[in-house]
ZAMARGU-4260 file (C-alpha; in steps of 0.2 Angstrom, whole numbers, plus 5000, padded with zeros to 4 digits):
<rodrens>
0) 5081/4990/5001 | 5099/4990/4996 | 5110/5003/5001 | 5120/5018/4992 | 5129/5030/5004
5) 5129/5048/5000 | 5136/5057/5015 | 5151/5068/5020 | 5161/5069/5034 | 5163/5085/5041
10) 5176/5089/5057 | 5173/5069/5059 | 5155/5070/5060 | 5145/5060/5048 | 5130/5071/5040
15) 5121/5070/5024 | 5117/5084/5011 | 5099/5086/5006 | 5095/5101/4996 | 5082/5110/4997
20) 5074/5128/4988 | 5091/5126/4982 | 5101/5128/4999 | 5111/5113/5005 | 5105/5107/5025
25) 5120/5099/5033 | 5108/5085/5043 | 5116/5074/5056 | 5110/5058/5057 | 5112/5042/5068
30) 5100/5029/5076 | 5098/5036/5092 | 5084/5029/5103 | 5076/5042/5107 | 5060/5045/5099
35) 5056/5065/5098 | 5063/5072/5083 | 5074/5086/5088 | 5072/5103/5079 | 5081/5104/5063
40) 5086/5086/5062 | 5073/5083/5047 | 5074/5092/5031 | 5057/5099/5032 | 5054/5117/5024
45) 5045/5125/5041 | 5039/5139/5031 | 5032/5128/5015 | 5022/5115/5031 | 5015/5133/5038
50) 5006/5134/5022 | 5001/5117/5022 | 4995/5115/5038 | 4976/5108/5040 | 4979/5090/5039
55) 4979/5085/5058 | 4983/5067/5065 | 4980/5062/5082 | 4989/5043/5085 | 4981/5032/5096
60) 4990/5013/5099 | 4982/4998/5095 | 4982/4980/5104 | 4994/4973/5091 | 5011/4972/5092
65) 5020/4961/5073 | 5029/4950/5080 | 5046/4948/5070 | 5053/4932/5078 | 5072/4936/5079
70) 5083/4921/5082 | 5100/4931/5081 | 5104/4924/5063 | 5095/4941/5055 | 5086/4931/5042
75) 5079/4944/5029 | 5062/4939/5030 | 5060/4948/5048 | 5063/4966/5039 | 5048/4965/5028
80) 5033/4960/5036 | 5018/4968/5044 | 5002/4970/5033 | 4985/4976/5038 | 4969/4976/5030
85) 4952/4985/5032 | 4936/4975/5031 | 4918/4974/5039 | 4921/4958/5042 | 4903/4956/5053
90) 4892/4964/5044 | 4889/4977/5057 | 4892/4994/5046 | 4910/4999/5054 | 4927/4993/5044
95) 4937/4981/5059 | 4956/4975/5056 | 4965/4961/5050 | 4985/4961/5055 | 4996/4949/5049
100) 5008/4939/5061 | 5025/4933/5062 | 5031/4919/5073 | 5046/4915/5082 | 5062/4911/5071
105) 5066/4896/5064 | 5047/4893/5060 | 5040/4878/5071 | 5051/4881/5083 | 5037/4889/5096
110) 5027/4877/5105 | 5012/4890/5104 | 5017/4903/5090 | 5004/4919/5088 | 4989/4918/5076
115) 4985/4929/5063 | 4974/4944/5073 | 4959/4953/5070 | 4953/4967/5081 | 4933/4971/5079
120) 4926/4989/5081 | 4917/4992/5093 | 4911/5011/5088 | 4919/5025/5099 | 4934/5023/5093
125) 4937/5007/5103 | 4944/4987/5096 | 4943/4974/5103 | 4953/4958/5099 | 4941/4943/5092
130) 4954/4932/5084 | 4952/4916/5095 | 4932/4919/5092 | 4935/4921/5075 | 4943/4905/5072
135) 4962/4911/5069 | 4975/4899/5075 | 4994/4901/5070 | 4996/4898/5051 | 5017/4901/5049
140) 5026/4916/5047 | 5016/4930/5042 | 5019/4945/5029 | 5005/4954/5020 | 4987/4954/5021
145) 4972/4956/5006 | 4956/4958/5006 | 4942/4954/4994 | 4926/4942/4993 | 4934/4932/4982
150) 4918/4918/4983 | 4903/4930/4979 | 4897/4928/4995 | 4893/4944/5002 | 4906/4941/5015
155) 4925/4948/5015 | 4937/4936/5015 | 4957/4939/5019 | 4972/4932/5011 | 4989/4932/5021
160) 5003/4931/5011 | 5019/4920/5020 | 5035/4916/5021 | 5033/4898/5016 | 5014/4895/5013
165) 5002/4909/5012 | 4984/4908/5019 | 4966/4909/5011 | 4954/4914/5026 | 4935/4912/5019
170) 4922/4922/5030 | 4909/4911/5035 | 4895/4923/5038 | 4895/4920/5057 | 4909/4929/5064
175) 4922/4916/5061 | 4935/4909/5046 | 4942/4896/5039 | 4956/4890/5033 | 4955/4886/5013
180) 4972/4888/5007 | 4972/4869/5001 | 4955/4866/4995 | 4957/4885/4983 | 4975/4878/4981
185) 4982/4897/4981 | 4997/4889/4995 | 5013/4897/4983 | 5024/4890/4996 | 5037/4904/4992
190) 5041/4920/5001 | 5027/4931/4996 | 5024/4949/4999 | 5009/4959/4990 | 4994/4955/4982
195) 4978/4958/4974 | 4961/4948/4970 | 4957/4955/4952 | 4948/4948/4936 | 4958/4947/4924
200) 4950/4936/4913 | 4932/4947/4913 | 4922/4931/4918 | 4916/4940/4933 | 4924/4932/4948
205) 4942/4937/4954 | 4957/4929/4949 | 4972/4932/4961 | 4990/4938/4956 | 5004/4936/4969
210) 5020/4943/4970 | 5037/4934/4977 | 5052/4940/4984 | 5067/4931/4982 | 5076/4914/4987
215) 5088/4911/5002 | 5093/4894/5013 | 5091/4899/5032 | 5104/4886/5035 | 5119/4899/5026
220) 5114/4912/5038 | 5120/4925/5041 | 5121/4934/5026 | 5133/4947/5034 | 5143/4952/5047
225) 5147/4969/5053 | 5162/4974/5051 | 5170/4979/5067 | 5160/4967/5079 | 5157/4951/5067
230) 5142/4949/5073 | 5127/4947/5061 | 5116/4961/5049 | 5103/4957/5037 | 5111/4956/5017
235) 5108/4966/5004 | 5095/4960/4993 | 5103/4962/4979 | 5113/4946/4984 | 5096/4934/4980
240) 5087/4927/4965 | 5072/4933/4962 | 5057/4919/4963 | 5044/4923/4951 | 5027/4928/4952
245) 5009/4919/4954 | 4993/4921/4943 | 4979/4911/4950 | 4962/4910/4940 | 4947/4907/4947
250) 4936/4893/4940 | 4921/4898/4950 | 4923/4884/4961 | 4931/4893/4974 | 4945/4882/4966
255) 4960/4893/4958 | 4971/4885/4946 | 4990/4892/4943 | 4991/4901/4925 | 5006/4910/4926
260) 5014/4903/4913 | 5001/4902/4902 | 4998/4920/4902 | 5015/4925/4904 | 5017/4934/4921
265) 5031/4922/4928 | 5046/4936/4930 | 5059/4936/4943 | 5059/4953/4949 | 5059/4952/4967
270) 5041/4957/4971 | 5035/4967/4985 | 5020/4979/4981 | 5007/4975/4968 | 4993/4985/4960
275) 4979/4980/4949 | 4971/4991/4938 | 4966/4997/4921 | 4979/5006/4915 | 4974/5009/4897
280) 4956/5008/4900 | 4952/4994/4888 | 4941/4986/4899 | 4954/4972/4905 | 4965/4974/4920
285) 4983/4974/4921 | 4997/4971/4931 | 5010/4983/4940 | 5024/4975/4952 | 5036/4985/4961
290) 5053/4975/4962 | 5067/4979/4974 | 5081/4983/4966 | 5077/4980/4949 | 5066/4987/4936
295) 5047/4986/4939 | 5035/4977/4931 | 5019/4982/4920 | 5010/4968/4915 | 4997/4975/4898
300) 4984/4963/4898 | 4979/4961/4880 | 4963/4952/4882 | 4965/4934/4877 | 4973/4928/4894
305) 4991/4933/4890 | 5000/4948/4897 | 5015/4959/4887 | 5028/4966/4899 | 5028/4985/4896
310) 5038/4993/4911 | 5054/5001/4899 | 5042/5004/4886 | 5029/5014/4898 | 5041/5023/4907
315) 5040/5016/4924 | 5052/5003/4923 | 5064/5017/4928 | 5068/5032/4935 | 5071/5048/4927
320) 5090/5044/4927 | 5087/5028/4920 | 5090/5017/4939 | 5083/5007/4945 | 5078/5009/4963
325) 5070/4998/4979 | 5053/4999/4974 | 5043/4993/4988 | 5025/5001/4992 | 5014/5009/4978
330) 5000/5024/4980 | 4990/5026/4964 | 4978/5041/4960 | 4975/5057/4950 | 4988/5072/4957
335) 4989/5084/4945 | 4965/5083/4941 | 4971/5077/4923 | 4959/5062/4925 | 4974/5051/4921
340) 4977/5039/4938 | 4997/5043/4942 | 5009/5030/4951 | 5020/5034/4967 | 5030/5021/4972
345) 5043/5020/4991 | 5060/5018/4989 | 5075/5015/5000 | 5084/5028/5008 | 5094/5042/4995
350) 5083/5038/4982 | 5068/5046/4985 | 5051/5041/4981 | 5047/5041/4963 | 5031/5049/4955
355) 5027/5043/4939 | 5014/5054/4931 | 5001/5047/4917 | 5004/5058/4900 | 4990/5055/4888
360) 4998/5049/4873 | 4982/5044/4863 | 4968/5030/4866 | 4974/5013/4870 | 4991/5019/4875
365) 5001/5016/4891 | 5014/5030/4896 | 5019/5037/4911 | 5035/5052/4913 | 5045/5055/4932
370) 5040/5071/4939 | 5044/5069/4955 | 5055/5084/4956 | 5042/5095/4948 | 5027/5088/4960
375) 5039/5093/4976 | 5043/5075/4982 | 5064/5072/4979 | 5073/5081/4992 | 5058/5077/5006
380) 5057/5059/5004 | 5075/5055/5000 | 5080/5054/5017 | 5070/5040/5020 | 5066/5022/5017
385) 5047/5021/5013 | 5037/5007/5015 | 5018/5007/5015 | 5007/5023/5005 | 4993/5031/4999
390) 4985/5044/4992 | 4969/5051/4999 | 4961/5066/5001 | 4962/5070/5020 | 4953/5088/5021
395) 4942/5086/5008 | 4946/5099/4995 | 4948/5089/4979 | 4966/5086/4978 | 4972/5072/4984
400) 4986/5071/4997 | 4999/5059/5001 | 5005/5049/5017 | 5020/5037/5019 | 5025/5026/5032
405) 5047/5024/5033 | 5058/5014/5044 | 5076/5006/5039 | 5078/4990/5040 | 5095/4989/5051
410) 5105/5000/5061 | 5120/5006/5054 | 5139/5008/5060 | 5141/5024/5047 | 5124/5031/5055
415) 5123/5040/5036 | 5103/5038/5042 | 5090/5036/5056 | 5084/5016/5059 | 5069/5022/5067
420) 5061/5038/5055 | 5044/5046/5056 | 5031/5044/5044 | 5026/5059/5031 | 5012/5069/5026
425) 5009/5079/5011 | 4995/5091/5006 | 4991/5093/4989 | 4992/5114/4984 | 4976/5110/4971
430) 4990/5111/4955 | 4998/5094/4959 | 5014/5101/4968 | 5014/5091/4988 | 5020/5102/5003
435) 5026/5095/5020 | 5014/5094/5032 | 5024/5084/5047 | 5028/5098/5058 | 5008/5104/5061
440) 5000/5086/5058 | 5002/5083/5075 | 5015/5074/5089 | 5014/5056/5079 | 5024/5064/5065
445) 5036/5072/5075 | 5043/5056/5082 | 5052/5041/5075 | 5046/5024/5071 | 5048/5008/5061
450) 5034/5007/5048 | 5028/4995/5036 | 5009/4991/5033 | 4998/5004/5029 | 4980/5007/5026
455) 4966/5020/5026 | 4948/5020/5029 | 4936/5030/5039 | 4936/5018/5055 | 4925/5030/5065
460) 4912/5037/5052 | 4913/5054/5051 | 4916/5055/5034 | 4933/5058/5034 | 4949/5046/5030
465) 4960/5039/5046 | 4973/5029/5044 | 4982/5014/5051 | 5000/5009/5054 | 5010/4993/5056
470) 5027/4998/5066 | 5041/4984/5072 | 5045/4982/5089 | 5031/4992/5094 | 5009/4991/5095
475) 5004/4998/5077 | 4992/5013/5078 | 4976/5020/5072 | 4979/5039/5066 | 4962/5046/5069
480) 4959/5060/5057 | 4954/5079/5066 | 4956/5090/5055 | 4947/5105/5055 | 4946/5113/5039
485) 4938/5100/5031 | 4926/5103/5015 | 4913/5094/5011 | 4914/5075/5004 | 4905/5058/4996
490) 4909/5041/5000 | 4905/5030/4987 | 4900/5011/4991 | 4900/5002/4974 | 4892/4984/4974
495) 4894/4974/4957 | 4881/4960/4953 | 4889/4940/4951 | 4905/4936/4961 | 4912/4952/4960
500) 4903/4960/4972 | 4918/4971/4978 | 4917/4979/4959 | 4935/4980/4959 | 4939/4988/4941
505) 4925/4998/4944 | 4930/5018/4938 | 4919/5032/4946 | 4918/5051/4940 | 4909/5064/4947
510) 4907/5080/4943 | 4904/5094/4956 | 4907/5113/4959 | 4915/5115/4942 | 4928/5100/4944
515) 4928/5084/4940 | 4936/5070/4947 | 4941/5049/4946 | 4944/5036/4958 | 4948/5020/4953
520) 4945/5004/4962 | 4959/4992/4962 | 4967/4976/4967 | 4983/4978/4979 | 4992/4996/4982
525) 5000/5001/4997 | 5012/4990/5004 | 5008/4972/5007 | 4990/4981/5013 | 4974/4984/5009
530) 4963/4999/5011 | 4944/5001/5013 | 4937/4998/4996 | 4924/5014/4997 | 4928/5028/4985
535) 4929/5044/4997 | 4929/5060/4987 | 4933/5078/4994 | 4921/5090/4987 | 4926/5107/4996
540) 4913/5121/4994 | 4902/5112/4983 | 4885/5108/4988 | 4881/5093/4979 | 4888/5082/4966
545) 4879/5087/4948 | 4884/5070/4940 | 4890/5052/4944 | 4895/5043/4932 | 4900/5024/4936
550) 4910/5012/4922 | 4907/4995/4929 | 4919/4981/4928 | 4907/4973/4914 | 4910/4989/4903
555) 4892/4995/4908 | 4889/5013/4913 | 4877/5021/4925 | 4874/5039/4927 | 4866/5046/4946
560) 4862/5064/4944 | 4862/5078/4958 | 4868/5068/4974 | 4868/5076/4991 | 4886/5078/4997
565) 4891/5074/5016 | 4885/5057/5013 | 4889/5037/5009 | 4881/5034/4993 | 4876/5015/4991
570) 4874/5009/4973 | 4872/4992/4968 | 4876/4987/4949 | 4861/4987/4937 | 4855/4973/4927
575) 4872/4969/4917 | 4874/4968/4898 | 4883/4960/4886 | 4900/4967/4883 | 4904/4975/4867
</rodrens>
């Protein structure tokens, strides 16, 4: 999120330089507040979208509106916020959605400040808002939202990560939750933005790793000051110490006790998005953290409850240039059909987004090379500041696509970029190269917006992905997915036996007409939210799926045979064994 300025000024006009096939696009820029995009005023190939142009989006607005709380000092903690989870959190088939909420500035100030909300689908694409009913009172100033059944219970629970004290809400069963935070002792009381429920430990209940951003006294606001008017902006955050992370083990309580030190995952990187996951399939989860502004983070899990810090040695400390960037949100998946998972993480605007692509550099190893270039993603992304991602195949032809949600976090003087931007699409051309699919995916990505949270899920159940997006100063929306070129697909609803009954570090392959494919199910990703946890695979022509084959977060392996596609596929854990 800190700022580097590559602009030129051209008969007194400010424009940026963005290159493109080689040709340089003179784009003017400025935070005008009109929304329609006019023609030309992105650099988007027209003729490289007509070739991708069967992803389709129609945006529909939701009754929540984040509220950031502005008291006129421009305290850095009202840019950042605005997570969203998916969950079925009744039980009634149909994934509903949990928004965190901000408050009025400074906290406590507000004689009735705004509660967490959760909106409940109601089927034909209608929600409804069920947050009183549900039990969710006002719990300080809200940032990012996980989900996981973190207890075993067979009910998903929610974690909302604060400025000041998150919150651990435990699904009762009954359509309401309560507060836990104390009793699980998972407060932090720093300013935290992503997490994820994980088990690190392999004692088959899920521990929790948080990630903090940095340290600032509201009382020495404002940070800065414009410098023509005085009045105040939001600082760089470059300016602040970083706070360190937070590793929680579960005892199997519903009690978690602070390990961080103890396995080694303090740092003070300036946390934003976190993803837990596998990386070197050992059979233990690890640990990467995007930090703004500084080099990221991958925590190696090496099995006896200590982690080893391997983000220069892997590669995705950096980027290709050797910078680093504002790492904020973080999409994970295979792009190029290597069966090697890759990691995209958002930046800040003339940076780009950065793909980091897994190279296999024998068993047991960690490595991971920029090809963000080579996959089509620089020159698109790089006017903008991304925020939440993912990627997910939307027309279901076995590649998997990309979506991003962008915003700036303050108008500028200079106008060297948009505050309000729209959010982008890519298709996936099958070989792992993306092409812009803004100006056919409909209206919603022709207009400008301030993003942040982002998730996707099928909300309406016809067996495709939608997608939801958190926006500032404005309701969030529902993208409901209509494209019509769709192939066929498999969802995949993995249930593990014993407290990890989500299965997160569960690895699915299947195998259908003539490719084979992975999906990984994670902690975190995205920024500051959660997706649905079902594995959704695009099969295109293929008539069924010849072989599914399931590694279980116990190590176990099951194998389903000739699945029907166009279907979800529930499968619950077998009897587990002993670990090797």
């Amino acid at each position: 999120m800190y700022l580097r300025l590559s602009y030129r000024v051209v008969a007194g006009i400010v424009v940026v330089l963005v290159v493109i096939g080689g040709m340089i696009a003179y784009v003017a820029i400025g935070g005008a507040p009109a929304r329609p995009i006019p023609n030309g005023s992105i650099p988007f190939d027209r003729a490289r979208a007509a070739a991708s142009s069967s992803i389709v989006f129609k945006a529909r607005q939701l009754p929540f509106t984040y509220v950031r709380g502005e008291a006129g000092k421009k305290l850095p903690i009202e840019t950042t916020g605005g997570g969203v989870g998916m969950l079925d959190y009744d039980g009634d088939g149909d994934l509903d959605l949990f928004f965190a909420q901000g408050v009025p500035l400074p906290v406590g100030s507000a004689k009735n400040p705004p509660a967490d909300v959760l909106l409940r689908n109601d089927g034909n694409r209608v929600f409804t808002d069920v947050s009183a009913a549900a039990g969710l009172t006002s719990k300080g100033y809200g940032q990012g939202v996980t989900v996981a059944d973190y207890d075993g219970d067979g009910f998903p629970d929610v974690y909302v990560t604060r400025y000041g004290g998150n919150t651990l809400w435990r699904n009762q069963g009954n359509g309401t939750f309560q507060d836990v935070t104390q009793k699980a002792g998972v407060a932090v009381g720093l300013w935290s933005l992503g997490a994820a429920f994980f088990d690190y430990d392999n004692d088959g209940d899920l521990d929790l790793f948080v990630a903090n951003y940095f340290d600032f006294d509201p009382s020495l606001a404002p940070y800065d000051k414009d410098r023509v008017t005085q009045e105040p902006i939001y600082g760089a955050p470059s300016r602040f110490d970083g706070q360190p992370d937070t590793l929680f083990q579960n005892d199997g309580s519903g009690r978690f006790v602070d390990v961080t030190a103890k396995a080694g995952v303090a740092g003070k990187g300036r946390g934003m998005g976190v993803l837990a996951t596998d990386f070197d399939e050992d059979g233990y989860m690890d640990i990467f953290v995007a930090n703004d502004a500084e080099a990221n983070a991958l925590w190696r899990n090496k099995g006896d409850g200590t982690f080893e810090e391997l983000g220069s040695l892997s590669g995705v400390a950096l980027n290709a240039e050797g910078m680093s960037e504002a790492n904020m949100g973080i999409a994970y998946g295979d792009t190029n059909d290597d069966l090697l998972p890759d990691i995209l993480v958002t930046h800040f605007w003339d940076e780009h987004d950065t793909l980091w692509r897994r190279i296999d550099a024998g068993k047991g190893s960690i490595f991971f090379q920029d090809q963000t270039k080579e996959a089509g993603l620089a020159a698109e992304t790089r006017p903008f500041t991304g925020w939440g991602t993912a990627f997910a195949d939307f027309d279901h032809d076995g590649a998997v696509d990309l979506i991003g949600t962008t915003g700036h976090i303050r108008p500028e003087r200079d106008k060297t970029y948009t505050y309000e931007s729209p959010a982008i699409i890519f298709r996936n051309n099958g070989s792992g190269r993306f092409l812009i699919n803004n100006s056919t995916a409909g209206e919603y990505f022709q207009t400008r917006h301030i993003g942040r949270g982002l998730a996707t899920g099928d909300l309406d159940g016809d067996g495709d992905l939608d997608v939801v997006i958190v926006h500032h100063h404005e309701p969030s929306v529902v993208l409901w997915n209509e494209t019509e070129t769709k192939g066929r697909y498999l969802v995949v609803d993995l249930r593990g036996s014993g407290k990890n009954r989500d299965a997160i570090g569960a690895r699915v392959t299947i195998r259908a007409g003539g490719k084979t494919q992975i999906r990984t199910l994670d902690g975190g990703g995205s920024y500051i939210s959660s997706n649905d946890r079902k594995l959704h695979f695009g099969l295109g022509n293929a008539k069924q799926v010849d072989e599914l084959t399931i590694r279980w977060p116990s190590g176990n392996t099951q194998t389903i045979r000739d699945v029907a596609n166009n279907q979800l596929l529930n499968i619950i854990q077998e009897e587990q064994k002993p670990r090797d």
